[in-house]
MARNULO-280232 format. One record per residue (C-alpha): z, x, y; residue in three letters. Coordinates in steps of 0.5 Angstrom, whole numbers, padded with zeros to 4 digits, always signed. Layout:
ZXYALA ...
This chain:
-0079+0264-0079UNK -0080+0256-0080UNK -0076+0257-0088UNK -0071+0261-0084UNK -0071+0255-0079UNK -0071+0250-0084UNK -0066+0253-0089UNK -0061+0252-0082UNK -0063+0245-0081UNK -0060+0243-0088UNK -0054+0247-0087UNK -0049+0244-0084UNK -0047+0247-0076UNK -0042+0253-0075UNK -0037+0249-0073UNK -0037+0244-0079UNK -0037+0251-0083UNK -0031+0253-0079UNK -0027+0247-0081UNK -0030+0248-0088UNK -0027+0254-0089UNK -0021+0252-0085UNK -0020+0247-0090UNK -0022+0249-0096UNK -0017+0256-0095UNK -0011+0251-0094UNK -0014+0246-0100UNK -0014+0251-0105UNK -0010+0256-0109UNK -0012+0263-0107UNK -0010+0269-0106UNK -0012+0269-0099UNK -0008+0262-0098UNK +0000+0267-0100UNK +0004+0268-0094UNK +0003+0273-0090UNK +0010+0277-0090UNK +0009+0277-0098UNK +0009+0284-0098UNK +0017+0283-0097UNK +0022+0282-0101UNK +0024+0273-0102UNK +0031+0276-0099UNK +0028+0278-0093UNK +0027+0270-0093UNK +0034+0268-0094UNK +0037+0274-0090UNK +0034+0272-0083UNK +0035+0265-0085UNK +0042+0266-0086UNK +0043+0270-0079UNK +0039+0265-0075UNK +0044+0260-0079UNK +0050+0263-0077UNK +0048+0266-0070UNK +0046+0257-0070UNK +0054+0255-0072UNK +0057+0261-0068UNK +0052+0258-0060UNK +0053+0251-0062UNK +0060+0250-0064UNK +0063+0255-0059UNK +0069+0252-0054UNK +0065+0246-0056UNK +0071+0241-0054UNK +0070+0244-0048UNK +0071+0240-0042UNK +0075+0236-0044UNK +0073+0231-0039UNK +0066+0225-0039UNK +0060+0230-0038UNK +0053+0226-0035UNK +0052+0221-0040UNK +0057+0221-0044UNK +0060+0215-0040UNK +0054+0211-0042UNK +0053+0213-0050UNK +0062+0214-0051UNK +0062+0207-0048UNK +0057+0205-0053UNK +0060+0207-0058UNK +0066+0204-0057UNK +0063+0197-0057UNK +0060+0199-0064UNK +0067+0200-0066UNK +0070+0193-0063UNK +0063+0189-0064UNK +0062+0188-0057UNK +0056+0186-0056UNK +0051+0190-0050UNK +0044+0191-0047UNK +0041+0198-0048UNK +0033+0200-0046UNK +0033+0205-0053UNK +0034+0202-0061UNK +0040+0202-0064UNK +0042+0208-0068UNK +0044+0213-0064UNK +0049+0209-0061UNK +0051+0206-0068UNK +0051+0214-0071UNK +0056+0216-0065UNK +0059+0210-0066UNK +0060+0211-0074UNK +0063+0218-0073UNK +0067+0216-0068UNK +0071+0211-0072UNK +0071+0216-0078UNK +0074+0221-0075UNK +0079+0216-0071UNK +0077+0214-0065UNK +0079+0208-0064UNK +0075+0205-0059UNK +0079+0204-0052UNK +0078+0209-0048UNK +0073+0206-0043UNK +0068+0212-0041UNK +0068+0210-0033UNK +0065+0216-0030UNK +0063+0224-0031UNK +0070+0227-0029UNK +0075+0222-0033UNK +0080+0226-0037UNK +0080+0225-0044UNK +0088+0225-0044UNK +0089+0225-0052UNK +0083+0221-0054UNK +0079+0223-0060UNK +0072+0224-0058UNK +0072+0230-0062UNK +0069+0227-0067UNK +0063+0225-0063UNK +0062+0231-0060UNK +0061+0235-0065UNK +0057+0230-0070UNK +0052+0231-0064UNK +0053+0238-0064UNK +0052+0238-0072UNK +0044+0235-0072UNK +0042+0239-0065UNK +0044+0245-0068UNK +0040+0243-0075UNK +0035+0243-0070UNK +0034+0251-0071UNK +0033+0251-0078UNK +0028+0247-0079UNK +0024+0249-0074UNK +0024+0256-0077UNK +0023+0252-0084UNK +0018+0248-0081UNK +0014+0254-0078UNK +0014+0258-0085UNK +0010+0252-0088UNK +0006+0252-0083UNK +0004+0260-0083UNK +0007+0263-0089UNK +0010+0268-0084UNK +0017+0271-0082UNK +0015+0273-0076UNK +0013+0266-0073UNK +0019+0262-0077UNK +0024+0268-0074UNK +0020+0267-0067UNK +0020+0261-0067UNK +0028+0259-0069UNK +0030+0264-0064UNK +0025+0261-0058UNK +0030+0254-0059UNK +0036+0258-0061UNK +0038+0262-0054UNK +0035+0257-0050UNK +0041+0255-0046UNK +0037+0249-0044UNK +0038+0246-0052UNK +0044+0249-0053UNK +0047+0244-0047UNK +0043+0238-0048UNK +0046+0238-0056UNK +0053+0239-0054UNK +0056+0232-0052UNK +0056+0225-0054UNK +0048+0223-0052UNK +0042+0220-0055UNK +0038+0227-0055UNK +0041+0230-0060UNK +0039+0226-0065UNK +0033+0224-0062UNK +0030+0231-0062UNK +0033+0232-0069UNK +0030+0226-0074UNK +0023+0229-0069UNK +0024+0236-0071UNK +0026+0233-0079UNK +0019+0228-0079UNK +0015+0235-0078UNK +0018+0239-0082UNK +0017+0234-0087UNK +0010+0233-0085UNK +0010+0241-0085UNK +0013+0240-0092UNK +0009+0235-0095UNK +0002+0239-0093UNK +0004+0245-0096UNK +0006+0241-0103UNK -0001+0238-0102UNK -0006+0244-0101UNK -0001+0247-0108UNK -0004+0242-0112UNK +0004+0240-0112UNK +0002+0231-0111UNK +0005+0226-0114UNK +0010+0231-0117UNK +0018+0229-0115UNK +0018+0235-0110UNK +0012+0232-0106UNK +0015+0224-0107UNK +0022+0226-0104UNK +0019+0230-0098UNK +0014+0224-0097UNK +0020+0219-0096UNK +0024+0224-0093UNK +0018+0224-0088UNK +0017+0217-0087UNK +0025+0215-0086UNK +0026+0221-0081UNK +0020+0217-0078UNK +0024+0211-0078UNK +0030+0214-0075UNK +0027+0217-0070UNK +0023+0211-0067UNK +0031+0208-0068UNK +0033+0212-0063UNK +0028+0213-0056UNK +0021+0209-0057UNK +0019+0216-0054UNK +0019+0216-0062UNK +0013+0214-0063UNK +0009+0220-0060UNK +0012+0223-0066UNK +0009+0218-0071UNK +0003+0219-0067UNK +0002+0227-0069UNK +0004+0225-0076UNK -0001+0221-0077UNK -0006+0225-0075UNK -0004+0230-0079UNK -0004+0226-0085UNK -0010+0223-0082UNK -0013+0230-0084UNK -0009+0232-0089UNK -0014+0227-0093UNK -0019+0228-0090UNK -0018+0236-0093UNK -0017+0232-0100UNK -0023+0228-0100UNK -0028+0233-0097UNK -0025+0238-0104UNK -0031+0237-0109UNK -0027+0239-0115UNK -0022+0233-0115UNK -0023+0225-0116UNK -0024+0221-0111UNK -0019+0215-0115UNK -0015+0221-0113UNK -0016+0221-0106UNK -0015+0213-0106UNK -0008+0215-0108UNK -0006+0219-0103UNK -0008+0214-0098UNK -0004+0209-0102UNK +0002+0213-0103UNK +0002+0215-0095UNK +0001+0208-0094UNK +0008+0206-0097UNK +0012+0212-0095UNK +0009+0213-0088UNK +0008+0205-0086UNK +0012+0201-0091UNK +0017+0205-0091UNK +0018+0207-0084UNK +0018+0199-0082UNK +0022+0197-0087UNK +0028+0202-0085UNK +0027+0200-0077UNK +0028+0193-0078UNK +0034+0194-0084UNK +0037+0198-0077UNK +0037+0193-0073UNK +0039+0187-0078UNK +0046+0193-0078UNK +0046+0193-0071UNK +0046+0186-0069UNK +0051+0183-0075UNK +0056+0189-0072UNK +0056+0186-0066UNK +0057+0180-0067UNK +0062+0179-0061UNK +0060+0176-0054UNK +0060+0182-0048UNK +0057+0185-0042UNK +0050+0184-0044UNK +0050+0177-0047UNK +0046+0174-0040UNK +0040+0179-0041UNK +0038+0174-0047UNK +0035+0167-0048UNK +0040+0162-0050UNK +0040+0162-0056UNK +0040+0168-0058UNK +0047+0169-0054UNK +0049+0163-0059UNK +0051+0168-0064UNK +0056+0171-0061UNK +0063+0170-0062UNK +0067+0169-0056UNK +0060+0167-0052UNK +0060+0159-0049UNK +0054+0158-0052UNK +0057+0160-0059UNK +0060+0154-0063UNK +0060+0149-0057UNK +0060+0143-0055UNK +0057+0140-0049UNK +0053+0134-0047UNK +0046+0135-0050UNK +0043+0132-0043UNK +0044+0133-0036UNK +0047+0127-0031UNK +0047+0128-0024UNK +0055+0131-0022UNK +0054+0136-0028UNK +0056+0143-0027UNK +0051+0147-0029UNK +0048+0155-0030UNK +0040+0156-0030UNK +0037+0161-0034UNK +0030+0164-0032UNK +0027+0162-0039UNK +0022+0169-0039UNK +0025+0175-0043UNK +0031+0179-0040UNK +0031+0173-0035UNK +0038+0173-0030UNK +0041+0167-0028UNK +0041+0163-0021UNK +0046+0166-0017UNK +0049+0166-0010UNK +0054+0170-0006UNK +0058+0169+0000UNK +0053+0175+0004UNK +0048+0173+0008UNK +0041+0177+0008UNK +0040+0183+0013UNK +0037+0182+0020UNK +0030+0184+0018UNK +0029+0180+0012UNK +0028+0173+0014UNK +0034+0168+0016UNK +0041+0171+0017UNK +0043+0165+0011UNK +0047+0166+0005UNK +0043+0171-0001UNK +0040+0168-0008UNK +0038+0172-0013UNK +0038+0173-0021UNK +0045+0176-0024UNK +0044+0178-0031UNK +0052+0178-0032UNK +0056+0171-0033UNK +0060+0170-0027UNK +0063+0164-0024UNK +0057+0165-0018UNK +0052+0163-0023UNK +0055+0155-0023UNK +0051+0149-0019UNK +0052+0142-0018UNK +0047+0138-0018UNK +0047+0131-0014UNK +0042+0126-0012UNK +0037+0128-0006UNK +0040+0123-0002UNK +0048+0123-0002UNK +0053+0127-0005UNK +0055+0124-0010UNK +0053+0117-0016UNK +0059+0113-0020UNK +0056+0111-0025UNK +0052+0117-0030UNK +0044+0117-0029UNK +0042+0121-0032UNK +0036+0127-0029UNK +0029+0126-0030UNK +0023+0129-0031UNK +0020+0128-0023UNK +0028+0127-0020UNK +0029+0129-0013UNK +0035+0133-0013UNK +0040+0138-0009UNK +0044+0145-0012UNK +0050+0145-0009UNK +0053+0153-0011UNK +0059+0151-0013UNK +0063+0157-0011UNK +0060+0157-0003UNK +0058+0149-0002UNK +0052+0151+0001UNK +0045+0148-0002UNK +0039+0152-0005UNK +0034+0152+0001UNK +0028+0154+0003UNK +0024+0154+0008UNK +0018+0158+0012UNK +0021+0165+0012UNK +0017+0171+0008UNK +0022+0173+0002UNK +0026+0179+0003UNK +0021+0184-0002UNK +0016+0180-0005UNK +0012+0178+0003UNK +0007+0173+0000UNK +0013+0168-0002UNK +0017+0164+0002UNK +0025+0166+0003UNK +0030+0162-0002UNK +0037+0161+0002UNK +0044+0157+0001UNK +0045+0153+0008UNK +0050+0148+0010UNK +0057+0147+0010UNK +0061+0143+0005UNK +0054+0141+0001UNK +0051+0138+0007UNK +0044+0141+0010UNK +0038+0138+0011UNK +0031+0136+0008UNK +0029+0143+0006UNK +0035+0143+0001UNK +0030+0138-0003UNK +0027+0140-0010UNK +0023+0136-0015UNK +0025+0137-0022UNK +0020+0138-0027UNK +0020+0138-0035UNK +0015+0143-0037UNK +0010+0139-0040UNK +0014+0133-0040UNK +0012+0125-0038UNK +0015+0121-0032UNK +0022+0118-0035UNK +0023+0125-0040UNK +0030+0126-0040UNK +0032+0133-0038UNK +0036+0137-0044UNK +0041+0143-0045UNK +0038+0149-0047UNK +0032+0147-0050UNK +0028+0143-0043UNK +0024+0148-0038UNK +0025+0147-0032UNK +0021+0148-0027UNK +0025+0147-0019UNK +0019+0145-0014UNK +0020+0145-0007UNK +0019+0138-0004UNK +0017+0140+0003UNK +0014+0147+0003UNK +0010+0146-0004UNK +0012+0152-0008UNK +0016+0154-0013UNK +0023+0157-0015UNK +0022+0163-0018UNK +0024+0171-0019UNK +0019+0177-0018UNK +0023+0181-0022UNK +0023+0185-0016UNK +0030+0189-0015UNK +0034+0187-0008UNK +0036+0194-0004UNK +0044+0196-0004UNK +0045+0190+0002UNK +0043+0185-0005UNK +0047+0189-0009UNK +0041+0191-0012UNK +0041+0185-0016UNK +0034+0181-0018UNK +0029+0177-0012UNK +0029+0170-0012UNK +0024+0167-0008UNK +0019+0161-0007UNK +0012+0161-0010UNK +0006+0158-0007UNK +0003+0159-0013UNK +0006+0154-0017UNK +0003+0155-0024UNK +0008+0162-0024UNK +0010+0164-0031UNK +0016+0167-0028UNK +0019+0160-0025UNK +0021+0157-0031UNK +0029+0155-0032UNK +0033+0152-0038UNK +0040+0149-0037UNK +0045+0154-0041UNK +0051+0151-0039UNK +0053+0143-0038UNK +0060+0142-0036UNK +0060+0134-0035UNK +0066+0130-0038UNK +0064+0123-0038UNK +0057+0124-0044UNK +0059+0125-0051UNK +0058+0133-0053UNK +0054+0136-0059UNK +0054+0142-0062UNK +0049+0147-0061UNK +0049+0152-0067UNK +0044+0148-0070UNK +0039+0152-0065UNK +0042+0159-0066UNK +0036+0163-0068UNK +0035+0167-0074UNK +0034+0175-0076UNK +0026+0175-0075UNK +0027+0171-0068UNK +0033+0176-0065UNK +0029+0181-0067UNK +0022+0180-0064UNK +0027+0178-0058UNK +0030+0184-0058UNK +0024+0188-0057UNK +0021+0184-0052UNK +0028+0185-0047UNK +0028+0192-0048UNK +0021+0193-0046UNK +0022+0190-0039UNK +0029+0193-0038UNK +0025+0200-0040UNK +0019+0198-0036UNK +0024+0196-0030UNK +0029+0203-0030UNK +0026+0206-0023UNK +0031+0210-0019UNK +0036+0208-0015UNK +0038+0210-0008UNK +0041+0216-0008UNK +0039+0220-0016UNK +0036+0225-0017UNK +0031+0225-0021UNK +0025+0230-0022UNK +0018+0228-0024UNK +0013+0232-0030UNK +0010+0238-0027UNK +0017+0240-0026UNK +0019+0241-0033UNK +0016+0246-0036UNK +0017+0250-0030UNK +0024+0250-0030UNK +0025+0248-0023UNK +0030+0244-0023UNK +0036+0243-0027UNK +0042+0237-0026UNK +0050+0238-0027UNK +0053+0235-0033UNK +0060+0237-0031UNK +0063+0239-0025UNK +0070+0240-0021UNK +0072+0247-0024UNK +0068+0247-0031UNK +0061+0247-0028UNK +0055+0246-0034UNK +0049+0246-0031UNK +0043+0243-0035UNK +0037+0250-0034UNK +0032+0252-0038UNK +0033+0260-0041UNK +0027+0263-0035UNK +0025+0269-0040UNK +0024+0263-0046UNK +0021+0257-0041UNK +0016+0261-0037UNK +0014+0266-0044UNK +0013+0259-0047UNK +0008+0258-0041UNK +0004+0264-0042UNK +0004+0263-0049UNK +0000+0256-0048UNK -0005+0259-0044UNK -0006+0265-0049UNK -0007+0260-0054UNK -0012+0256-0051UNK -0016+0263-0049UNK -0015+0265-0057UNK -0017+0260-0060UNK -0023+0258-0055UNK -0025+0266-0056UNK -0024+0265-0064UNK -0029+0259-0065UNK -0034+0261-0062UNK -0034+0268-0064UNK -0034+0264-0071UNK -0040+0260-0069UNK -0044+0265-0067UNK -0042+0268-0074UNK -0044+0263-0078UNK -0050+0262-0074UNK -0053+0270-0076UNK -0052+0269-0082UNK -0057+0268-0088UNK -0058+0261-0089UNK -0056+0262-0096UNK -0050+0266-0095UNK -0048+0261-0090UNK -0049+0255-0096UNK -0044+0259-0101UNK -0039+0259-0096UNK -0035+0265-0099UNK -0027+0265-0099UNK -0025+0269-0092UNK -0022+0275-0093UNK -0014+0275-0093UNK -0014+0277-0086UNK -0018+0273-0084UNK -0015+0267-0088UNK -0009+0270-0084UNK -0011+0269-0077UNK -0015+0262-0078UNK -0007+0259-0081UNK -0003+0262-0076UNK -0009+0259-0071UNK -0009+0251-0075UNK -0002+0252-0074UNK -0001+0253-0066UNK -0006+0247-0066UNK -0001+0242-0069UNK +0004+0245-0066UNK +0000+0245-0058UNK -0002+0239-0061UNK +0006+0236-0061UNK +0007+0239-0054UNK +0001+0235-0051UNK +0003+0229-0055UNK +0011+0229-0053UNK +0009+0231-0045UNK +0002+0228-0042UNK +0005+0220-0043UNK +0010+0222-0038UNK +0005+0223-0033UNK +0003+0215-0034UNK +0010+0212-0034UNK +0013+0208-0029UNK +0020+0208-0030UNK +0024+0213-0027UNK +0025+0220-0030UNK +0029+0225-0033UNK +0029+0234-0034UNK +0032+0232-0041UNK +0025+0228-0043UNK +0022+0234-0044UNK +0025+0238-0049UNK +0023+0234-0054UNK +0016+0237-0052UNK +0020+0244-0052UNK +0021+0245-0059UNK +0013+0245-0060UNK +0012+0249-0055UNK +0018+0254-0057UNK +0014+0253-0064UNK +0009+0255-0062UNK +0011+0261-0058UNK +0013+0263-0064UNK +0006+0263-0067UNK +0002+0267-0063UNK +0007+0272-0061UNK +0006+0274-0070UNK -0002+0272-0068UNK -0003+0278-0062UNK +0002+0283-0065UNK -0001+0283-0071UNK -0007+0286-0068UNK -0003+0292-0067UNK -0002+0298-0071UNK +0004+0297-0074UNK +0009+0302-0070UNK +0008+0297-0064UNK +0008+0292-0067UNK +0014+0293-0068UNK +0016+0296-0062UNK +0014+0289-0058UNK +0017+0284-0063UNK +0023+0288-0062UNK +0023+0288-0055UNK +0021+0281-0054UNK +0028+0280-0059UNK +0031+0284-0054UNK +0029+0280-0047UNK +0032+0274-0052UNK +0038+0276-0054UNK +0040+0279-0047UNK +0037+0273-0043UNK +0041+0268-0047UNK +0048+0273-0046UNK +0045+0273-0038UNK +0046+0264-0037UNK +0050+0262-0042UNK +0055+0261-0036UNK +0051+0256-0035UNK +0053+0253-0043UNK +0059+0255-0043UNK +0062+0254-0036UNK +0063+0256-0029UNK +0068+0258-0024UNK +0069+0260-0017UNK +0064+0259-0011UNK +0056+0256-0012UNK +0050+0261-0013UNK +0049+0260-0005UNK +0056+0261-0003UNK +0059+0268+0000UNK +0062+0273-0006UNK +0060+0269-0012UNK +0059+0272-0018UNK +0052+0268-0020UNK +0049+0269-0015UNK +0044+0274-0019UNK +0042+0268-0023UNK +0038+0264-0017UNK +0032+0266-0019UNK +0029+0260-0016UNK +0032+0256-0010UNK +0031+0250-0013UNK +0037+0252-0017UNK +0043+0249-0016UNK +0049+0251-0020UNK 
């Protein structure tokens, strides 16, 4: 008993000797490590794969200009597109290269650039979108494949590569959302190509095929499918996420492989270091670099940018100009909030609702250039100076809105949102108001006599008699205020957000310099870049009226959302029979493999102490079942990584963000379908998978109305054919 207690201290513990086992089945070259369809012939492999190709073509590319009408989104990322191809400039939450590659297949195909994608409905009426159309539709469709080539690396099993792309393939879900000109298409295709690399690369690994081309090539391909992905939606970077672990274990596989050098596993760590790292950061900068010189002319998005950056843009009123490098009392000018995405001071001839403070004229920050942007600034004391004095740091002043004559004012009225501020108005009439129209002008770090600067001073506006400070709170006004951005005054004078340059300076009687000289280069426009996307993602909340949908929604399909209306009705819905096996399928595999580690250790601990210290390889069978096993954990893995993050955001949400997540969980209904039929006798064995075929393929005929187009009257309403679809109330079509 003690030599037997003894001998077990100095094993490891059953669970290290399943991961032992686990790895050095998938490490090494043995029979046990074949596929598990083997028995078959290669050309069952090339047959299903060309069915599940064809069957891809023929679903996807199906009346796939049809509606010839904007759907959904298609108004936002056809409008994008057309931007690239004339070079305007604009501001988007998401990286560049999904717009750029709408763009790009667009103008191949010979779309011009002009139609202006106003709202869902707008007929086509001969503009090429096709191209578009169908360029998206080409990588959603890529999507089935690869996950079927994915899996097959993963398990070595047709089965669960056939389940597996089949799962994805009469999903009406995935067929709709990659059928029309959005980011989703080759979002979820250059994730789906990162796995497969990934799956690829490992497989090359445990063959002993590193460092030949093969394995370099796939490396890269993973590594630029990386890139790509976080090129589109920053929502890439759960992807990278799940490669990196995998890869992290992957090495770990390798340096725990006894037989190999340990120089040799400072090499994997190195070349995943350049093709997984290196690699993908220089693509992504080389992206966006493409990306800002294209647009390179002034549009609607200029105002969410500093002054600077906006310096760069061909038709902006900063690019190339002349206007006086100080700022005199009698100059017109625009104010910029100096933080990240800041809008400008704005006013308009509406006056602030009844409840929300003084009925007097609103303030707010626009991030669009428009004439309602323009102040006059004049001495405290009278309307006007003959002689050019030019403002100093300490000056007291009054901003007149040029377009309503009424001062900036403030007085001792809660803000309208942000109830710890005071509430910023325009009052008077004809630039005549009163001594709460006074604010003192301070330089940000500046001394007694500094003269106040165009573009490069910070300017801070301090209210003379209420002792605060102008500001914006970031904080969206309701539709009264045209859901433009809250300006207030601030107690707290030491606020970050109260901090403003002067962008534009309209002054004839100071002589004029060019400010190019302040334009700044790639690296700055970039890190800029960012940090506005990062506040316009962080500031998306849902406006009044949208129907949005929240995560524990999602995987149980209970609700969809229209991308076409009028008498060509698409309705985004999930296939029921997939999304709610998939479920299932979920809960299974938790079940499975808790049951299977712990039959596992309960094992390893009655063994011999020396039969446990050998560590045999497994039987083929049990290798089998421990592959298809390690692959649903990635692949589980991949579904929690893509899905539980939402539950932390903020920002206002969407059905379509789940399906990213789908594919793993498609992925890996696949795999357990092939792991709990494969305890059957072979004849119901068969018999299920064929059924469960079957329940797809029926399924799929059942709600392609869905994909393809509705007529006649809704689900609720008398005589209507799709009435025996409603399955759930929730549903809408």
């Amino acid at each position: 008993m003690v030599t037997t207690v003894a001998a077990d201290e100095k094993d490891r513990s059953g669970s290290e000797q399943a991961a032992e086992n686990v790895s050095k089945t998938s490490s090494r070259k043995s029979k046990a490590d074949e596929p598990s369809d083997k028995s078959e012939p290669k050309s069952w492999w090339w047959l299903l794969f060309g069915v599940i190709l064809l069957l891809t073509i023929g679903t996807r590319f199906y009346n796939v200009t049809v509606p010839d009408h904007v759907c959904w989104d298609e108004t936002h990322f056809g409008k994008m597109g057309s931007w690239y191809i004339n070079r305007t400039f604009f501001f988007d939450v998401h990286p560049p290269l999904g717009k750029m590659l709408i763009g790009l297949s667009g103008y191949l195909t010979g779309y011009d650039g002009t139609y202006p994608f106003d709202k869902p409905g707008d007929k086509y009426n001969g503009t090429h979108y096709e191209g578009m159309r169908i360029f998206c539709t080409a990588l959603g469709a890529a999507i089935v494949p690869m996950s079927f080539h994915t899996v097959w690396d993963m398990t070595g099993s047709l089965t669960a590569s056939t389940f597996a792309a089949a799962y994805i393939l009469f999903d009406i879900g995935m067929l709709i959302l990659n059928r029309y000109i959005l980011l989703d298409p080759p979002l979820i295709f250059f994730m789906t190509a990162s796995v497969m690399g990934m799956a690829r690369v490992s497989r090359l690994t445990r063959e002993a095929a590193s460092f030949t081309r093969a394995w370099w090539v796939w490396l890269a391909f993973t590594g630029a499918m990386l890139a790509s992905t976080i090129s589109v939606k920053f929502v890439g970077l759960f992807v990278v996420l799940l490669v990196g672990l995998h890869t992290a274990s992957d090495l770990w596989d390798v340096l725990g492989d006894l037989s190999l050098p340990i120089a040799h596993t400072v090499r994997q760590l190195a070349a995943r270091a350049v093709t997984l790292i290196l690699l993908p950061v220089l693509l992504y900068a080389s992206f966006f670099y493409i990306h800002l010189a294209v647009l390179n002319r002034s549009g609607s998005g200029d105002g969410f940018y500093s002054s600077g950056f906006q310096s760069n843009l061909v038709g902006n009123s900063l690019y190339n100009v002349s206007m006086p490098r100080q700022v005199a009392y009698g100059a017109v000018v625009t104010l910029k909030n100096h933080k990240t995405g800041g809008g400008y001071l704005h006013s308009h001839n509406h006056l602030y609702p009844k409840g929300f403070g003084a009925r007097q004229q609103q303030v707010t920050t626009y991030s669009h250039k428009d004439d309602n942007n323009r102040w006059l600034i004049k001495p405290y004391d009278k309307q006007s100076v003959e002689n050019v004095t030019l403002i100093r740091h300490g000056d007291l002043v009054r901003l007149e809105h040029v377009q309503t004559r009424r001062n900036l004012h403030s007085h001792r009225e809660q803000g309208p949102v942000t109830k710890k501020h005071l509430q910023v108005t325009c009052y008077g009439e004809e630039g005549q108001g009163d001594t709460n129209d006074v604010w003192m002008v301070q330089i940000v770090g500046g001394k007694a006599g500094q003269v106040v600067e165009t573009v490069t001073s910070r300017l801070t506006f301090y209210h003379y008699i209420e002792r605060c400070v102008l500001t914006t709170t970031n904080k969206q006004l309701p539709k009264w205020g045209f859901e433009q951005q809250e300006v207030t005054c601030n107690p707290n004078i030491r606020d970050k957000a109260a901090q403003w340059n002067v962008e534009d300076n309209q002054f004839d009687k100071l002589p004029s310099v060019n400010f190019q000289v302040y334009a700044p280069g790639f690296i700055s426009r970039f890190f800029e870049s960012h940090a506005v996307m990062l506040q316009g993602n962080a500031g998306l909340k849902p406006k009044e009226g949208e129907v949005t949908s929240r995560p524990w929604q999602w995987p149980i399909n209970y609700r969809g959302q229209f991308f076409s209306g009028s008498d060509h009705r698409v309705y985004l819905l999930g296939n029921p029979i997939i999304w709610w096996s998939n479920l299932v399928f979920l809960a299974l595999f938790l079940i499975i493999f808790g049951v299977e580690i712990i039959r596992y250790q309960r094992n390893s601990a009655a063994s011999p102490p020396d039969t446990a210290r050998t560590c045999p390889a497994p039987p083929a069978a049990d290798a089998t079942k421990w592959k298809l096993l390690r692959a649903a954990v990635w692949l589980f893995g991949g579904w929690l990584i893509h899905y539980l993050p939402f539950y932390a955001m903020g920002r206002v949400l969407y059905f379509h963000h789940y399906f990213p997540a789908l594919v793993f969980n498609s992925m890996l209904a696949g795999v357990m379908l092939d792991y709990i039929t494969g305890r059957l006798p072979g004849w119901l064995r068969h018999a299920c998978l064929g059924t469960a075929m079957a329940g797809l393929v029926y399924s799929f005929a059942l709600f392609s109305p869905l994909a393809y187009g509705m007529s006649g009257p809704f689900s609720h309403e008398p005589n209507s054919t799709l009435a025996s679809l409603k399955w759930l109330s929730s549903w809408e079509f």
